[in-house]
N, C-alpha and C positions, 0 to 999 in steps of 0.2 A: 582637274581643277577648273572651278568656273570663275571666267573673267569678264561677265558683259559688260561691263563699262572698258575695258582696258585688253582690248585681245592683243593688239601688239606685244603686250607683257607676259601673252600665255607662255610663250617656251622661255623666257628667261626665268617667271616665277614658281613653273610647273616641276623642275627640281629640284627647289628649296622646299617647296610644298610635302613632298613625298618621302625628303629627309628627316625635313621636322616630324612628321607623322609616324613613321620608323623609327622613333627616337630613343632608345632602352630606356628601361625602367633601373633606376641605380637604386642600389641597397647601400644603406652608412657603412659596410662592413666590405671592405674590398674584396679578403679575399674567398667573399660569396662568387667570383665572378669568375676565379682561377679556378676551382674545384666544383663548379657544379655539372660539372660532365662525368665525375668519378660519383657524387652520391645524387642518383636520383633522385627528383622531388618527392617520389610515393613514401623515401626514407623518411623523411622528416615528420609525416603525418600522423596527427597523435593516432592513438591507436580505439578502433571504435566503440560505441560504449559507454563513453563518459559523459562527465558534464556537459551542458551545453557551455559554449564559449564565447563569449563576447567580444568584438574586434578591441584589440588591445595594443599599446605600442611595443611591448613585448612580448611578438604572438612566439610559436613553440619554435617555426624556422629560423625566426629574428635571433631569439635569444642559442639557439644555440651554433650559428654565424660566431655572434656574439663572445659566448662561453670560448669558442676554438680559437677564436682574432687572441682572446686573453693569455691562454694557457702558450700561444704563440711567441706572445712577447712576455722574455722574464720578469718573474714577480711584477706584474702590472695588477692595481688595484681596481677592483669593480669603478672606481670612481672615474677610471682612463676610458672605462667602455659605454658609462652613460655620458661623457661628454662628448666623444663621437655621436653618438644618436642623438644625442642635444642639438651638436652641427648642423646634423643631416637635418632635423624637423625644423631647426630655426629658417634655413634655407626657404623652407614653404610656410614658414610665416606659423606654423604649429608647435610652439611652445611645452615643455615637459617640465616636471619636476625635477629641483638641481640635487637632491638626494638619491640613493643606491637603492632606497626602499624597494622601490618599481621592480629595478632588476634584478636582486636579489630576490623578493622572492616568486619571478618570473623563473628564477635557475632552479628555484626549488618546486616550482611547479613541473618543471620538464620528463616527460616521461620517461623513466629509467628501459622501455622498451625502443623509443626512438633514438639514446644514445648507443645500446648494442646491435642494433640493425644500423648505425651507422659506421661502428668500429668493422662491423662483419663482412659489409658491402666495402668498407677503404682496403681490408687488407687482401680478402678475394680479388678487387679490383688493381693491385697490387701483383697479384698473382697470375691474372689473365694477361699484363703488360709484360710477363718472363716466360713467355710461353718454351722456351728453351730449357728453358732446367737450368742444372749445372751441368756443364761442361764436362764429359765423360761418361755420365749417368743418367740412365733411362730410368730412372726410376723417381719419383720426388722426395728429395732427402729436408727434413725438416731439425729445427734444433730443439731442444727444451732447454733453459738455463735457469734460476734461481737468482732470485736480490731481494735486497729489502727498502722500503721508504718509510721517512719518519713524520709523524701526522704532529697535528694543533695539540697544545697541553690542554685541552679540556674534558670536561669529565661525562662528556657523551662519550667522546673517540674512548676515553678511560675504562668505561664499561666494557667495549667490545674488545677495544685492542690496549694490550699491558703493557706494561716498559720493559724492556728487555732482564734481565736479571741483575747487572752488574750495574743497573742504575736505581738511585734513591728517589722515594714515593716524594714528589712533586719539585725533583731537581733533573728530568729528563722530557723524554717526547715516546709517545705510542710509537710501536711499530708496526708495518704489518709487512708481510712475506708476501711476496710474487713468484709463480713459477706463469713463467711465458714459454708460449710457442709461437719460435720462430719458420720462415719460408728461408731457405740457404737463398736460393736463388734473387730472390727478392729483398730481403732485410725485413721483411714484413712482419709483423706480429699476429697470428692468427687462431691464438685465443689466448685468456690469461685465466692464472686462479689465484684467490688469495684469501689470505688466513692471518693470525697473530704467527707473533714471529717463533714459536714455541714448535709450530706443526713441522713437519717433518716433509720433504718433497717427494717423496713417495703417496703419502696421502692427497698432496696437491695433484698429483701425476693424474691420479684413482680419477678426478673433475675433470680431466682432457680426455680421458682414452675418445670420447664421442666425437672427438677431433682428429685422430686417427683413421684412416682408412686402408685399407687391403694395398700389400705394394709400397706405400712406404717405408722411409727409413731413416731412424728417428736415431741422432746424436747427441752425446748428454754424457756429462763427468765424472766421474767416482760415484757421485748420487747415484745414477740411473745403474750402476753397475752392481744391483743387487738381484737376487736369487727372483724374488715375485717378480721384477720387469722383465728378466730373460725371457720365466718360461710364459710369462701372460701377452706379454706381445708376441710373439711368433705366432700364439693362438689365435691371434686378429687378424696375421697375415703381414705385419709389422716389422721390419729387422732393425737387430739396437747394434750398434757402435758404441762403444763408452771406454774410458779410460779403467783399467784394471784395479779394483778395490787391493788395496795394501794389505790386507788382512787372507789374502785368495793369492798361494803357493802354487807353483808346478811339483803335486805331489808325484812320485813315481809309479808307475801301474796306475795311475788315472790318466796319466794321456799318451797322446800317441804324435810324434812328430811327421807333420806332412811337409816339411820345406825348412832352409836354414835357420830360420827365426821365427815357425812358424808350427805352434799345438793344435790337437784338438783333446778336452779334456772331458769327461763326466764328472758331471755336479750332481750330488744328493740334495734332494730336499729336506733343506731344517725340520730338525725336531720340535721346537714351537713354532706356533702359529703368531705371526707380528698383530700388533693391535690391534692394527688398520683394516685388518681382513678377520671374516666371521668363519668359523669351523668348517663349515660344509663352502665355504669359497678355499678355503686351505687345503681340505680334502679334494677338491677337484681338479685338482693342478696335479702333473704328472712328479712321480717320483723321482724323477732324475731326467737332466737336458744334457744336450750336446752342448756343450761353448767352445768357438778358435778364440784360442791366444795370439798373439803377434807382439813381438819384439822388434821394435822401430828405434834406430839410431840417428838422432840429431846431430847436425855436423856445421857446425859455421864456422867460418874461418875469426880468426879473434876470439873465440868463444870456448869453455869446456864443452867437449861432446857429453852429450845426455842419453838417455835410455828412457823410451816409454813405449810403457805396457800397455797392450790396448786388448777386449775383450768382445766379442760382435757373435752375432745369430746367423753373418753371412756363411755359412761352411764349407760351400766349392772352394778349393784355393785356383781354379783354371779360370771360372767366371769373376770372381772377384779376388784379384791375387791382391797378396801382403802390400805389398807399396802401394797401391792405388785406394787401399783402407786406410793406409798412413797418412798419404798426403791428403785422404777427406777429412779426415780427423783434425787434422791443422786447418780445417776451415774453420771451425767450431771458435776460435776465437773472433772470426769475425761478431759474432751476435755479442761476445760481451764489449764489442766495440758500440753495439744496437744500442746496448743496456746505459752507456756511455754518453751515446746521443741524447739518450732520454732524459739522464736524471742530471748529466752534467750542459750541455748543449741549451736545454728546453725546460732545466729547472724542473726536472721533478724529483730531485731529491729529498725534497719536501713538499710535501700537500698541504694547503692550508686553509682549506673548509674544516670547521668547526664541529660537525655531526656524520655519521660515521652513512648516511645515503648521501649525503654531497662529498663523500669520501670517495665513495665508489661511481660517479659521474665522473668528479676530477679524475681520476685516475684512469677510466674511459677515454674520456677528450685528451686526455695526453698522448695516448695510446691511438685516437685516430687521426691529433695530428701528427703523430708520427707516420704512421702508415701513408697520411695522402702525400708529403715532403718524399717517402721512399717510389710514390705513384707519378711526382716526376722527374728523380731520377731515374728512375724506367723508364721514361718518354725518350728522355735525352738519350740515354743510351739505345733503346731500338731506334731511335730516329737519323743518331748518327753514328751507330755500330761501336760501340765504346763501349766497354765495361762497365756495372754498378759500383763495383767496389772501388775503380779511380775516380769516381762523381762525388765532391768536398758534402758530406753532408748540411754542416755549419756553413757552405757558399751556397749550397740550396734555398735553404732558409733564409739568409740574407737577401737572395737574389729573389725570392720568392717575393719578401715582403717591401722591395724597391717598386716589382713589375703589379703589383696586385694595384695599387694606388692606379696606374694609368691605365691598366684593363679594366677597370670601375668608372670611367670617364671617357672613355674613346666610346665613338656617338654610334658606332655600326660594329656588326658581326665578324664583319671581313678584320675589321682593324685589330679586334680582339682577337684574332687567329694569329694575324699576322704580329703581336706582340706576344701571343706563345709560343710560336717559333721561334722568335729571336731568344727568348728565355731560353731553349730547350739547347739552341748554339751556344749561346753563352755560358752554358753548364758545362759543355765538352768540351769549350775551349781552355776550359780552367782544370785541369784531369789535376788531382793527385799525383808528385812525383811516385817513380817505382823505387821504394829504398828497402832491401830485401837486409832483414838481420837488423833492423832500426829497434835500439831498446829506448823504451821509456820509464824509469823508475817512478813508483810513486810517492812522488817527494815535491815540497814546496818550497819556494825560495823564500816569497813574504813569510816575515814572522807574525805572528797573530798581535794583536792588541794584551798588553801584559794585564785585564783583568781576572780579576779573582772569579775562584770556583764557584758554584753554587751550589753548598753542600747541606743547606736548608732549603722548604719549601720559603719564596720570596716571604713573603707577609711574616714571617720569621727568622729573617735573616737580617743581621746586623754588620753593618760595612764595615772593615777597616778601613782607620784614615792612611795610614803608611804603612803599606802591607809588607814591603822588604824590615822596616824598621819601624812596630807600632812604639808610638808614646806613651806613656803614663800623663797622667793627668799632671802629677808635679813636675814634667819636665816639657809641657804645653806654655807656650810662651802666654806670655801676658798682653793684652791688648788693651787694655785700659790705660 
């Protein structure tokens, strides 16, 4: 710092000097400032090739900050996200327009390549923070599960995706079908597929196999517990766990018991070929598999004991004995706790972009901010040796969006570290009690609002005025 006139003032002025000059650069969107260590800058960058682009206030990083701060906070309206960016420009004196135009269609400009490279890098990044595995298994066991979410009634999404069957033409909502895949370890999502609600999870499955790798071992429900998944993943190197389809007997002379509760059986391949797969992909799968059966008995006190059938490609019963298949198998409900998170927690039980490519954005950013909320309860837990599964997801995300506001304002690096650590304590101090045998029924207390059905499309539909007891016109009082 130069001070000719005033050197007495050099060492008192000279580290205010170097503070202010160090001084971060803030972004309107806090929590740009918590996660930009899990997606690299290079993520964001559109992809090369295109248009030239002109500095804009809704460039592709900003906006989709932006898009993730949204999907973050339930049903928040574009209108909550240009008035933060309002904030922030008013600040320096650079004024915006107070309409959604901007940002809207900055959301629709955004590259559907920069939102899957940043789903891909959240839940990978996810995955490098559990470098453990699960607990007992060398091997990395992943889940798949199935759900559905319901889109905007308009008649883009109408085209692509149709109302489920039991609903009437313009008194329901599109649907569309997700099959995710899960990381056990992690809670991660690490890829998804989706379709109208008509398709079948088998055919969604066909979209992941490229997500599969040699040595995996992949859990899944009745769905996965079909004849094409047996024999086509073992082919990959792949082993399935699943729960035993109802319709698939312990016939006798097809199997052979190795342990008390414990078959091996041959399976014939069907005589037709399923829709989903072409002739000469049906011919080339082997005529008959090995599959273990295992009979698993639930036992909790207060409780009927249960019986389940579980069905798997593991066939040592020495390297992988019966009980230690059972008790992975009861992991499997962790993920629809995931599913949970997502659509109940984070609101996406409903999408509500209007066109069927801001469908599949929305449904991305839901999808990465869920994965970066599970990127730090990974932190907390390798940081202070705690489990994932007792880290409150719903206290993540609260705590997350308390700590993001002051990590966006604290003037230096060090401070910003040092309020991620106190986040990462503050997660572990709050653990999940352990309440083992805890039922939760799905049932509500509130009663709904007593409004009538809509069993016309609206612009066709005529109110009743007392819908327990309607009037006749002659017995409508007089008001004259």
């Amino acid at each position: 710092m130069q001070t000719p006139y005033f050197p007495p003032w050099r060492r008192t002025l000279g580290p205010l000097g170097r503070r202010v000059s160090t001084c971060r650069q803030l972004s309107p969107i806090d929590i740009e400032e918590q996660f930009r260590g899990v997606l690299p800058p290079a993520t964001l960058t559109p992809p090369a090739g295109g248009l030239a682009r002109r500095t804009r206030i809704f460039f592709v990083s900003r906006v989709f900050w932006c898009f993730l701060w949204q999907v973050l906070q339930p049903r928040t309206a574009c209108r909550a996200v240009v008035r933060r960016v309002q904030a922030f420009c008013e600040s320096d004196s650079r004024p915006i327009a107070e309409n959604t135009s901007a940002y809207c269609q900055a959301r629709a400009r955004l590259p559907v390549a920069c939102v899957e490279a940043a789903f891909r890098q959240s839940g990978e990044a996810a995955r490098r923070l559990c470098p453990d595995g699960v607990a007992g298994w060398s091997r990395p066991i992943k889940v798949v599960d199935g759900s559905c979410v319901r889109l905007a009634d308009t008649s883009a999404n109408r085209a692509v995706y149709s109302y489920p069957g039991c609903q009437r033409k313009g008194c329901g909502f599109p649907t569309m079908k997700l099959l995710g895949l899960f990381g056990l370890a992690s809670g991660a999502l690490m890829a998804v597929a989706s379709d109208t609600w008509q398709t079948s999870e088998i055919r969604l499955l066909l979209r992941l196999l490229r997500e599969l790798h040699p040595g995996d071992i992949l859990l899944g429900d009745r769905a996965l517990c079909s004849w094409f998944a047996l024999a086509r993943l073992p082919a990959l190197g792949v082993d399935v766990v699943a729960r035993l389809n109802a319709c698939r007997l312990l016939k006798p002379g097809h199997v052979r018991q190795i342990g008390p509760a414990d078959w091996l059986g041959i399976w014939k391949r069907p005589e037709l070929c399923p829709p989903y797969l072409s002739v000469s992909e049906w011919d080339a799968l082997p005529t008959q598999i090995t599959v273990r059966m295992i009979r698993s008995t639930l036992s909790r006190p207060g409780f009927r004991t249960q019986e389940v059938w579980l069905c798997t490609t593991l066939l040592d019963p020495l390297t992988y004995p019966a009980a230690e298949i059972a008790r992975l198998y009861l992991r499997r409900w962790e993920m629809e706790l995931c599913f949970r998170d997502l659509k109940t927690t984070m609101g996406m039980e409903e999408l509500r972009c209007r066109s069927p490519d801001m469908v599949q954005k929305e449904l991305l950013m839901f999808l990465t901010a869920h994965n970066l909320i599970r990127c730090l309860i990974a932190q907390a837990a390798a940081a202070h040796r705690a489990s994932c599964t007792r880290i409150s997801f719903k206290g993540t995300v609260d705590a997350a969006r308390s700590f993001h506001q002051a990590m966006r304002l604290a003037r230096s690096a060090a401070k910003v570290r040092q309020l991620h650590a106190r986040l990462l304590e503050i997660l572990v101090r709050d653990l999940l009690p352990h309440r083992p045998g805890r039922a939760e029924p799905r049932a509500v207390k509130r009663r709904p609002k007593p409004y009538q059905r809509l069993t016309k499309p609206r612009h066709l539909y005529h109110e009743t005025p007392h819908r327990a007891k309607p009037r006749s016109k002659e017995q409508a009082p007089c008001l004259s």
